[in-house]
Backbone as JSON Lines, residues from 0, in Angstrom:
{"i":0,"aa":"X","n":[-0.4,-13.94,5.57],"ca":[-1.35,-13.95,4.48],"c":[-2.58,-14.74,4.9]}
{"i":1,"aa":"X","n":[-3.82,-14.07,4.73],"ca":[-5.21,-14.83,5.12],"c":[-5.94,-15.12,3.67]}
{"i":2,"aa":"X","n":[-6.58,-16.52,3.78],"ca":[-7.02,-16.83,2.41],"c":[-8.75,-16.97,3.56]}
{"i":3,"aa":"X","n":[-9.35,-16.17,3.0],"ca":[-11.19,-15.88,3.56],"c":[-12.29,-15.96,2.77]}
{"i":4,"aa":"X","n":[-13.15,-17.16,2.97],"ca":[-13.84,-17.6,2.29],"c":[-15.32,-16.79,2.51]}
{"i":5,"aa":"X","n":[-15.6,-16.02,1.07],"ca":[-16.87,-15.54,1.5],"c":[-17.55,-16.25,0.02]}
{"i":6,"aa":"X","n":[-18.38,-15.11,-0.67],"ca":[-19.48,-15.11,-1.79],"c":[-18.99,-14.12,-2.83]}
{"i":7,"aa":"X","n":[-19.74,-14.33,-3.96],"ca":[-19.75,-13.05,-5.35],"c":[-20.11,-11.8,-4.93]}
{"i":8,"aa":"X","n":[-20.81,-11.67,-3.6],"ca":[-21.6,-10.45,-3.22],"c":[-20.09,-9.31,-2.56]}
{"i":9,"aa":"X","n":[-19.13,-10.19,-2.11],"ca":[-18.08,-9.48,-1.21],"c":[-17.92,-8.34,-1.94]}
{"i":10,"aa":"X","n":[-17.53,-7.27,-0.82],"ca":[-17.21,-6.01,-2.03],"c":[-15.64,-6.29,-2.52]}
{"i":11,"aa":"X","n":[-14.87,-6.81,-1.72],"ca":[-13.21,-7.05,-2.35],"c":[-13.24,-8.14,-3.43]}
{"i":12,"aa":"X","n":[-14.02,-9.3,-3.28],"ca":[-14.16,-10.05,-4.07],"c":[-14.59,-9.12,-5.4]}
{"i":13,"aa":"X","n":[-15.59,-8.48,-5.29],"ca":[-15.9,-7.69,-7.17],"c":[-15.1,-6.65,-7.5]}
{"i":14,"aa":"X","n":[-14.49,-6.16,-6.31],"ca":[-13.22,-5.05,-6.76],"c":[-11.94,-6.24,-7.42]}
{"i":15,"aa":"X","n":[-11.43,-7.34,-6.32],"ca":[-10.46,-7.76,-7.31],"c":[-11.01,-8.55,-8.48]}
{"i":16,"aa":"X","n":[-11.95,-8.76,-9.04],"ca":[-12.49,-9.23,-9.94],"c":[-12.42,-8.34,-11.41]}
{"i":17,"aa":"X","n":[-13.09,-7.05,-10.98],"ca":[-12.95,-5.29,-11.78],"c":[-11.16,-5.07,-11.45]}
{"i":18,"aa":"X","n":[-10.36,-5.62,-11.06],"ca":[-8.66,-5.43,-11.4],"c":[-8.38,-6.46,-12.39]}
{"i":19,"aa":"X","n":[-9.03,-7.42,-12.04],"ca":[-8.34,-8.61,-13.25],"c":[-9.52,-8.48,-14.6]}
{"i":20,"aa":"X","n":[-10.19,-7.97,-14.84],"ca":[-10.62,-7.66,-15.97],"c":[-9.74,-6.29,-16.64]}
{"i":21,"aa":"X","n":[-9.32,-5.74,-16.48],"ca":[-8.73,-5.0,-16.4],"c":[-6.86,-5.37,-16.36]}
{"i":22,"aa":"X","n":[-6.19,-6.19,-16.17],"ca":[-5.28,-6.99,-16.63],"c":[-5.36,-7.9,-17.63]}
{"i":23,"aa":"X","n":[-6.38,-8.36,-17.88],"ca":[-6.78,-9.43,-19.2],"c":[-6.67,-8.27,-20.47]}
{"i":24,"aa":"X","n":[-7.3,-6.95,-20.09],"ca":[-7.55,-6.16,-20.91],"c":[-6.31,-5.83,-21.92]}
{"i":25,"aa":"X","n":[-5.62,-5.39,-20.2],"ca":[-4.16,-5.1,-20.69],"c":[-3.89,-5.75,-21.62]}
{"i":26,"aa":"X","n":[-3.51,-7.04,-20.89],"ca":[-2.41,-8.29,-21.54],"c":[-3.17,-8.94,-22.79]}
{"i":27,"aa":"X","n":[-4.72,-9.03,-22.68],"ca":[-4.85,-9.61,-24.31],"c":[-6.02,-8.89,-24.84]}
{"i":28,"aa":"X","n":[-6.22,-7.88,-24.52],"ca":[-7.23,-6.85,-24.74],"c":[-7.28,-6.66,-26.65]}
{"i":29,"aa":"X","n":[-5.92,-6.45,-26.92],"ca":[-5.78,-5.72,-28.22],"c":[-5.84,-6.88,-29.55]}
{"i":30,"aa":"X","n":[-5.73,-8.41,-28.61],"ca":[-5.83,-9.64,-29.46],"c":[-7.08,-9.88,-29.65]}
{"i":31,"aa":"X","n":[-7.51,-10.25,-28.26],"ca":[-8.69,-10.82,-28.53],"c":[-10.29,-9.71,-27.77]}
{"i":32,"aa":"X","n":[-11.51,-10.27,-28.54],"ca":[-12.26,-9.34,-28.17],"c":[-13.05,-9.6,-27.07]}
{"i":33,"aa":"X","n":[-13.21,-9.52,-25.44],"ca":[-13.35,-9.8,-24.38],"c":[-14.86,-9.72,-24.1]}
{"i":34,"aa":"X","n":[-15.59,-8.78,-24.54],"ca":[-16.52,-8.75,-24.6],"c":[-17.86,-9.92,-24.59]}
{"i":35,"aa":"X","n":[-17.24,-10.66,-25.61],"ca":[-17.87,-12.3,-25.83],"c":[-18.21,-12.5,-24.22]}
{"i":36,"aa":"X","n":[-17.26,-12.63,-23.54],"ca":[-17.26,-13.29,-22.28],"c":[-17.27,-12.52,-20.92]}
{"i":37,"aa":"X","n":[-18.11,-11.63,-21.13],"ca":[-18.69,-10.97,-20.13],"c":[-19.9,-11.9,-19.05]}
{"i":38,"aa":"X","n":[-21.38,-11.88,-20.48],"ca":[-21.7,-13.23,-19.52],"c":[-21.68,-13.95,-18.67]}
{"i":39,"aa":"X","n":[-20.42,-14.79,-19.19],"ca":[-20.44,-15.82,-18.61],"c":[-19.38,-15.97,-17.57]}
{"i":40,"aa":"X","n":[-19.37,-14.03,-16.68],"ca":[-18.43,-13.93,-15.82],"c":[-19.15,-13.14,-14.69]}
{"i":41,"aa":"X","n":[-20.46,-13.21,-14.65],"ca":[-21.38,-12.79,-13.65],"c":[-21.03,-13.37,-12.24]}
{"i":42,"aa":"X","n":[-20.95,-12.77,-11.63],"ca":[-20.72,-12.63,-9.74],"c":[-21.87,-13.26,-9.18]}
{"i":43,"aa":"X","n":[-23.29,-12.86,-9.49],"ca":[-24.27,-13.35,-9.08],"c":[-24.57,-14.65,-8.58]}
{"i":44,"aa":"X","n":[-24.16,-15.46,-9.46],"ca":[-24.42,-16.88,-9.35],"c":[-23.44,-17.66,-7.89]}
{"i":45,"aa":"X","n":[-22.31,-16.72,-7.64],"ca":[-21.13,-17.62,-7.04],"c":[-21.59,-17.21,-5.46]}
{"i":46,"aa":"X","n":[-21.33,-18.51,-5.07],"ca":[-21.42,-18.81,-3.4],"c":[-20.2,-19.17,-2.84]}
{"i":47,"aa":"X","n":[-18.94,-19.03,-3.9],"ca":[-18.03,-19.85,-2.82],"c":[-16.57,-19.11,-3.46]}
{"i":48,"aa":"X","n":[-16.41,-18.4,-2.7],"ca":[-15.08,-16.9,-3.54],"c":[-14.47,-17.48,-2.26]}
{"i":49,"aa":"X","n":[-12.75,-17.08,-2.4],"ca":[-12.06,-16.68,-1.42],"c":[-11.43,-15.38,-1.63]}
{"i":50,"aa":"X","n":[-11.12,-14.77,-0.97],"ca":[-10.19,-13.46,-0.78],"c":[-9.11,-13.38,-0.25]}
{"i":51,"aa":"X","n":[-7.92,-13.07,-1.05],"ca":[-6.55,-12.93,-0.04],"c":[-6.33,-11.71,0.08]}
{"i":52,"aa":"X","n":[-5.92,-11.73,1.77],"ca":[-5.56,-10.19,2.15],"c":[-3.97,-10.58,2.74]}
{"i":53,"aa":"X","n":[-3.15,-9.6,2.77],"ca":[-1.88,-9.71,3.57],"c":[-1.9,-7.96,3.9]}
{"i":54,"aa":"X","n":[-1.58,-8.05,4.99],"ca":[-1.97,-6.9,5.76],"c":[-2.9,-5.78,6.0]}
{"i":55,"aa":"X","n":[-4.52,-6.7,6.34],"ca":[-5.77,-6.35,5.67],"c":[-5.4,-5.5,4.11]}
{"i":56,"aa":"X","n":[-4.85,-5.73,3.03],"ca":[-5.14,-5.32,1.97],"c":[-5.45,-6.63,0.83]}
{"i":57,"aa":"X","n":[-5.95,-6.42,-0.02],"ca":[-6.56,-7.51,-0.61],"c":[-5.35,-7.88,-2.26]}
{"i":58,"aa":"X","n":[-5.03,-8.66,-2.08],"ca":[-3.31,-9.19,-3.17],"c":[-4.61,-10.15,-3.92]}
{"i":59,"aa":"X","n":[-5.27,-10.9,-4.07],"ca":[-6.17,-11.77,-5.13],"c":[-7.0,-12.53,-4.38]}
{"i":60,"aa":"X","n":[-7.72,-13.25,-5.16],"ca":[-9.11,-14.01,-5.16],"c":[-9.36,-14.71,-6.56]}
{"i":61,"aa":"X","n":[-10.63,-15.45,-5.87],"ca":[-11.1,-16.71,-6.74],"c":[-12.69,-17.12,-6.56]}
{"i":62,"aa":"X","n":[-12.95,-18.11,-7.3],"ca":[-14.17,-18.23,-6.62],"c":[-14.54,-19.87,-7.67]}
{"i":63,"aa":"X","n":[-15.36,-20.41,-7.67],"ca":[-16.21,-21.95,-8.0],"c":[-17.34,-21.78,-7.95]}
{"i":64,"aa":"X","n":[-18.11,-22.07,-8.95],"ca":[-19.3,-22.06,-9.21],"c":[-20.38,-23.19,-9.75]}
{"i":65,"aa":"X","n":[-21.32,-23.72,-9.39],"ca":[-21.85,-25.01,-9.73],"c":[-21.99,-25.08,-11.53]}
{"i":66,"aa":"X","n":[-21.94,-26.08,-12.17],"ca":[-21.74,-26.25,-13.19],"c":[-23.21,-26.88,-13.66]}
{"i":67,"aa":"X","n":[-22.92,-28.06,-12.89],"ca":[-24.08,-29.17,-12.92],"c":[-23.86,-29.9,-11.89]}
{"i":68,"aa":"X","n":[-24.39,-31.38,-11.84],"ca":[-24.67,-31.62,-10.44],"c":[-23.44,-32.7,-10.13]}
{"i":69,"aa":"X","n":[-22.4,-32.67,-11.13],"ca":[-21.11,-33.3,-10.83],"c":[-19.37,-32.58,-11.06]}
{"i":70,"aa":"X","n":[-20.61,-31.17,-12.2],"ca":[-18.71,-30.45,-12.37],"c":[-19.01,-28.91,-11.57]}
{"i":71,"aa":"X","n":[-18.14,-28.68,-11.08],"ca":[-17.9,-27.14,-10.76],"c":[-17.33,-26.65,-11.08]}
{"i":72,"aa":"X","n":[-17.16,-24.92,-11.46],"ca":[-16.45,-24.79,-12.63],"c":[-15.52,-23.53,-11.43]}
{"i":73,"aa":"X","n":[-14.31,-23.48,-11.86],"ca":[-13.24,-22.36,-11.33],"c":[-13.73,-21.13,-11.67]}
{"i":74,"aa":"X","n":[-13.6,-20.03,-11.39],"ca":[-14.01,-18.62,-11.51],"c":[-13.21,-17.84,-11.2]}
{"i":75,"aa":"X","n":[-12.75,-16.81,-12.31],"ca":[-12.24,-15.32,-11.7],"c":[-11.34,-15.44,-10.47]}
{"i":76,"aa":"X","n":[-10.04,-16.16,-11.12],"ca":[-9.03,-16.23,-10.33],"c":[-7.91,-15.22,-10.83]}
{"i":77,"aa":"X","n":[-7.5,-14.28,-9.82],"ca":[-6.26,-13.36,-9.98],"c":[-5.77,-12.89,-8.69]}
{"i":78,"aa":"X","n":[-4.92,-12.94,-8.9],"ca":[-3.18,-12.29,-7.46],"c":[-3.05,-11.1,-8.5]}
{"i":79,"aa":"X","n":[-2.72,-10.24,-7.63],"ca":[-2.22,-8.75,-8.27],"c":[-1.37,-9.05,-8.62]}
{"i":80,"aa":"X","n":[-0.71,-8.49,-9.79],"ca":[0.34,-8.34,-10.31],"c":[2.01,-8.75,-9.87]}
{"i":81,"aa":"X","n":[1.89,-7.4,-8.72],"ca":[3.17,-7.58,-8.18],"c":[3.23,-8.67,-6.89]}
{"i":82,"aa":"X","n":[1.95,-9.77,-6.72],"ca":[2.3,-10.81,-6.14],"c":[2.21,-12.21,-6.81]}
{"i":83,"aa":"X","n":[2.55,-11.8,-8.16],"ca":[2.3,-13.04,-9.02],"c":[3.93,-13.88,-8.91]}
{"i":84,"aa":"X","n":[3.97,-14.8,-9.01],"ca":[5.32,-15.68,-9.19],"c":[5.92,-16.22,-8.13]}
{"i":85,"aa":"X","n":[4.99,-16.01,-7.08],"ca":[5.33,-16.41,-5.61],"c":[4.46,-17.71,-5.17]}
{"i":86,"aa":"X","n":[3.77,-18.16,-6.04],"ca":[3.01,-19.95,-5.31],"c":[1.88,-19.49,-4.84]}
{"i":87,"aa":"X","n":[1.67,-17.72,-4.85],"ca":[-0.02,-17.97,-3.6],"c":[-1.34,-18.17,-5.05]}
{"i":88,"aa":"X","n":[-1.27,-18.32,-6.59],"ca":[-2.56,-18.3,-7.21],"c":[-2.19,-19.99,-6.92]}
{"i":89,"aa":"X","n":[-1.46,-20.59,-6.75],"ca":[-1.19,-21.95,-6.89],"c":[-2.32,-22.62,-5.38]}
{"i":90,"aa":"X","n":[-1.31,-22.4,-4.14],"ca":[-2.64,-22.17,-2.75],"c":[-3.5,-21.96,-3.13]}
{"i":91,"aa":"X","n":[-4.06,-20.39,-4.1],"ca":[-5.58,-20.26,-4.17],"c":[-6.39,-20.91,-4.66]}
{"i":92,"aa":"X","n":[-5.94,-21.76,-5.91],"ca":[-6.36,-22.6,-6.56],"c":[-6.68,-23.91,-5.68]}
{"i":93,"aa":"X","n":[-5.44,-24.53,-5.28],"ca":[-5.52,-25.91,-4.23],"c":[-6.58,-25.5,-3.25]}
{"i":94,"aa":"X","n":[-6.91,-24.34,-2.22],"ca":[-7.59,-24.25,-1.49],"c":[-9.34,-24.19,-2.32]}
{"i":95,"aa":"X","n":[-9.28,-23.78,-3.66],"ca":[-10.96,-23.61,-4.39],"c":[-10.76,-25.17,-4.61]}
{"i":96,"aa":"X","n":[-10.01,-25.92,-4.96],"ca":[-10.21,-27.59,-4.85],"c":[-11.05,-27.72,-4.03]}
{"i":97,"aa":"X","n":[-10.0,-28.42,-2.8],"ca":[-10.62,-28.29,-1.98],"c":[-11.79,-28.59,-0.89]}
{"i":98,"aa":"X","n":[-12.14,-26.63,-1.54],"ca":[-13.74,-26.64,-1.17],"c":[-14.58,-27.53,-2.34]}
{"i":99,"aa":"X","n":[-14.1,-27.21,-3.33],"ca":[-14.89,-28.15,-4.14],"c":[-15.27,-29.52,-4.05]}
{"i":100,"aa":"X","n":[-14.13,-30.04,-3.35],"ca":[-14.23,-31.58,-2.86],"c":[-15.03,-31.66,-1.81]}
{"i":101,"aa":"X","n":[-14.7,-30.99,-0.5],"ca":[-15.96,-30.4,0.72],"c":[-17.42,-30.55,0.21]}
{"i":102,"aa":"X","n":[-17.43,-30.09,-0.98],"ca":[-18.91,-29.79,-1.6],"c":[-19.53,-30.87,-2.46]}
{"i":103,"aa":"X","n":[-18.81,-31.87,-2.37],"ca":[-18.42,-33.27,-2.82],"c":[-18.98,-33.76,-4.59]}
{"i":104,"aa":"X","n":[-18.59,-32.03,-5.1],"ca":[-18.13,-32.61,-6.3],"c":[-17.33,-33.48,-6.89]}
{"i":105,"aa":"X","n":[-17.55,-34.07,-8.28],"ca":[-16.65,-34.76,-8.74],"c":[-15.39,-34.81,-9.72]}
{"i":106,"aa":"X","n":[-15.59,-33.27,-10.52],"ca":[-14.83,-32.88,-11.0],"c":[-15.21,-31.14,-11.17]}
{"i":107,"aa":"X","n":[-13.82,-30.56,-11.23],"ca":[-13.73,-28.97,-11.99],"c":[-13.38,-28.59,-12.93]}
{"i":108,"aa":"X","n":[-14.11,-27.93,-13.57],"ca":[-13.74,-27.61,-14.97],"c":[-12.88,-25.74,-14.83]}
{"i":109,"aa":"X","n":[-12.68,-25.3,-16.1],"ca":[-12.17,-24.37,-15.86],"c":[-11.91,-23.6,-17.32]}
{"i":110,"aa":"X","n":[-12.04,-22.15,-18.0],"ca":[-12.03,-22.05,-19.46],"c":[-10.77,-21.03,-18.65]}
{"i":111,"aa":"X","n":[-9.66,-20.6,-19.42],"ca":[-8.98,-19.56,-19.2],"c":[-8.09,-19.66,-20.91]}
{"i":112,"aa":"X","n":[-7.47,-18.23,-21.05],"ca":[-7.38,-18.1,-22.43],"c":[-5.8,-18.87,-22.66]}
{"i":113,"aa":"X","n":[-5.76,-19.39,-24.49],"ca":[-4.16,-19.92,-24.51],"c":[-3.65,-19.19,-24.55]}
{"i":114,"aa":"X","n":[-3.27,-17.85,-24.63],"ca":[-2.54,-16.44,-24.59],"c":[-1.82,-16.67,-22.63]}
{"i":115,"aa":"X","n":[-2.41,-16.77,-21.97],"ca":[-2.3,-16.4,-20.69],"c":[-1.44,-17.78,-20.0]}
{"i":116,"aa":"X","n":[-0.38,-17.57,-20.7],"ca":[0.77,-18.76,-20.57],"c":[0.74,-19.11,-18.61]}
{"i":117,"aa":"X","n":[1.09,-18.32,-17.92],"ca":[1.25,-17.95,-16.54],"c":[0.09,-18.97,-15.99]}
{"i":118,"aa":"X","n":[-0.96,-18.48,-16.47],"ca":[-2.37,-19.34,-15.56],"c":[-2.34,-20.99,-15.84]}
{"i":119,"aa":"X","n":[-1.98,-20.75,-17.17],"ca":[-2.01,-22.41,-17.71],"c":[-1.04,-22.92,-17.0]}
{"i":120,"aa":"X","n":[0.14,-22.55,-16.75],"ca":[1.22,-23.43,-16.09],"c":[0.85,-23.76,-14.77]}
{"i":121,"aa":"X","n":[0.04,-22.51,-14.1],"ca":[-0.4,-23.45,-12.47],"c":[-1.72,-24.13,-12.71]}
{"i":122,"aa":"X","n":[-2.31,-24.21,-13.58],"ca":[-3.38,-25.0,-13.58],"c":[-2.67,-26.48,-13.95]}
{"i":123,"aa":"X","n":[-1.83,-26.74,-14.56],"ca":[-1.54,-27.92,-14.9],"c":[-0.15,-28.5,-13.61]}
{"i":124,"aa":"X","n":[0.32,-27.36,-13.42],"ca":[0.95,-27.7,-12.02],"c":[0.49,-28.14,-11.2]}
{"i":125,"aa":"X","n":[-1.1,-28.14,-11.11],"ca":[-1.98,-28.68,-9.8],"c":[-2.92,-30.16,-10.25]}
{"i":126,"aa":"X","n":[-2.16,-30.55,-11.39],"ca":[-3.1,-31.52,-12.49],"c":[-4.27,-31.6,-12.86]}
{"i":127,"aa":"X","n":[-4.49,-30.24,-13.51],"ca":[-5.41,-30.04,-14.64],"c":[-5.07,-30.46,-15.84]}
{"i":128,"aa":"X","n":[-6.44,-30.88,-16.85],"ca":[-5.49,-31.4,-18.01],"c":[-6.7,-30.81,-18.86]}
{"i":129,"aa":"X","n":[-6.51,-30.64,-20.13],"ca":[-6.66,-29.89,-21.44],"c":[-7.35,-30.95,-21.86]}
{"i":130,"aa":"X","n":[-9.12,-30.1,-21.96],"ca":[-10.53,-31.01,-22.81],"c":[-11.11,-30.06,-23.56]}
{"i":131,"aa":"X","n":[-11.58,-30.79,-24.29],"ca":[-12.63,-29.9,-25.15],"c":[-13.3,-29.3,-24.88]}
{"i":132,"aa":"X","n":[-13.72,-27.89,-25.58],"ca":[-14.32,-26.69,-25.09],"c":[-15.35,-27.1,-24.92]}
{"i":133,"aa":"X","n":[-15.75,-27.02,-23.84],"ca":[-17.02,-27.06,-23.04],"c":[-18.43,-26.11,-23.15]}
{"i":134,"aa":"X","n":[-19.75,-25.99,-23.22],"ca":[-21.0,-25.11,-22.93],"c":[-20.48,-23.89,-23.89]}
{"i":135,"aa":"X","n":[-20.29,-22.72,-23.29],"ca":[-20.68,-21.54,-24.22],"c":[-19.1,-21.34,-24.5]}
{"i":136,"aa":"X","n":[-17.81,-22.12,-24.2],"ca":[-16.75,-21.55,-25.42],"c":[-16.66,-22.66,-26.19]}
{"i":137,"aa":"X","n":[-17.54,-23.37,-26.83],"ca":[-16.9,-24.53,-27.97],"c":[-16.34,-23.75,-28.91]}
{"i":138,"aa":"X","n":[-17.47,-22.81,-29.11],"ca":[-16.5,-22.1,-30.91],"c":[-15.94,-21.43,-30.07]}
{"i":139,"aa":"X","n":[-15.59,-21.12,-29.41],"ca":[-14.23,-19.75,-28.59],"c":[-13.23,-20.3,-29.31]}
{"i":140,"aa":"X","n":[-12.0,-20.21,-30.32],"ca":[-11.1,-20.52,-30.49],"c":[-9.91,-20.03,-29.52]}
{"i":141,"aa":"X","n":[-10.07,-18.94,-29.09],"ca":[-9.1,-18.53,-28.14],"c":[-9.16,-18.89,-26.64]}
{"i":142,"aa":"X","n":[-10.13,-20.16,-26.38],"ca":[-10.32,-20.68,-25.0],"c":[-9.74,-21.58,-24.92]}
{"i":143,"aa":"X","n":[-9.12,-21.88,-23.84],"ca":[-8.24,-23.18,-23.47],"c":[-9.89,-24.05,-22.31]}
{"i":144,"aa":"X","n":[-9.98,-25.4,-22.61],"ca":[-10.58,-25.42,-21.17],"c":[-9.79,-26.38,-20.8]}
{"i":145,"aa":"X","n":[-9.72,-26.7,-19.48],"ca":[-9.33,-28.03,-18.76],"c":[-10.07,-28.49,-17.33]}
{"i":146,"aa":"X","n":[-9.91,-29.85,-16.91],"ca":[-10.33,-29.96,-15.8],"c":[-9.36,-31.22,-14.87]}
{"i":147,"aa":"X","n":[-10.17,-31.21,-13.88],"ca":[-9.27,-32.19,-13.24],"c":[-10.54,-33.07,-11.76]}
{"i":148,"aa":"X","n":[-9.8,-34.45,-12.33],"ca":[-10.95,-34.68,-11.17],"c":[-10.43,-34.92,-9.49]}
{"i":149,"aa":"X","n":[-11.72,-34.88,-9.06],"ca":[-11.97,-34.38,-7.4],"c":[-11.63,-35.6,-7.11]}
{"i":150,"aa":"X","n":[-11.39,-35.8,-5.36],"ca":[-10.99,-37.13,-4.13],"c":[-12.4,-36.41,-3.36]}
{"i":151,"aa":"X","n":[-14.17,-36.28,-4.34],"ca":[-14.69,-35.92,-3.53],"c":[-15.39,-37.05,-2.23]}
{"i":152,"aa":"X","n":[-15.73,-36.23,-0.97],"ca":[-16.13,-36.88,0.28],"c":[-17.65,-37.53,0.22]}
């Protein structure tokens, strides 16, 4: 398994990005209305994605994006499906640390929904902890945010 650090521009990076919108859909599509948070899920802005491939095919990705000039925020993290429950969104996550620390932020923030039990458990597996909704989801009632701070260099 190769974890390859590119940009928002990658073409695998916006294909697995267009799969996990498309699993959110699935899984909380019919609850909640997704749309809201299109926005503030633009590719454009991100310089720092990774891509996992296992046998040049692409199983998930991630990416971090500047926040401000002390938080960075997590981005558009998903493992396909049928490689979920195996520890690699957990790696993907520890490795977007990390870089984040490399980049010598001081903390990461992160919004992902309370519906999406699975994500929350490795985010707090990696000691993230649960703050108040942050910038554009305060009124989101259906946003979880959390963050966790950096050992930045």
């Amino acid at each position: 398994m190769d974890f390859i650090r590119t940009d928002g521009r990658n073409k695998d990076f916006i294909e697995n990005c267009r799969l996990l919108d498309m699993d959110l859909d699935r899984r909380v599509g019919k609850i909640i209305k997704r749309d809201k948070y299109k926005k503030y899920n633009q590719l454009d802005e991100i310089q720092e994605a990774i891509i996992i491939y296992q046998n040049n095919k692409v199983i998930g990705g991630g990416a971090i994006r500047r926040y401000d000039d002390e938080n960075i925020e997590l981005k558009r993290v998903f493992v396909h499906t049928e490689y979920q429950g195996q520890g690699i969104g957990c790696k993907l996550v520890s490795l977007l640390i990390e870089w984040a620390e490399e980049l010598g932020y001081k903390r990461i923030v992160l919004e992902t929904g309370k519906l999406l039990v699975e994500s929350c458990a490795v985010y707090k597996k990696l000691g993230f902890e649960v703050i108040a909704n942050y910038g554009p989801y305060v009124n989101m009632p259906d946003s979880l945010c959390m963050a966790k701070d950096l050992k930045y260099k």
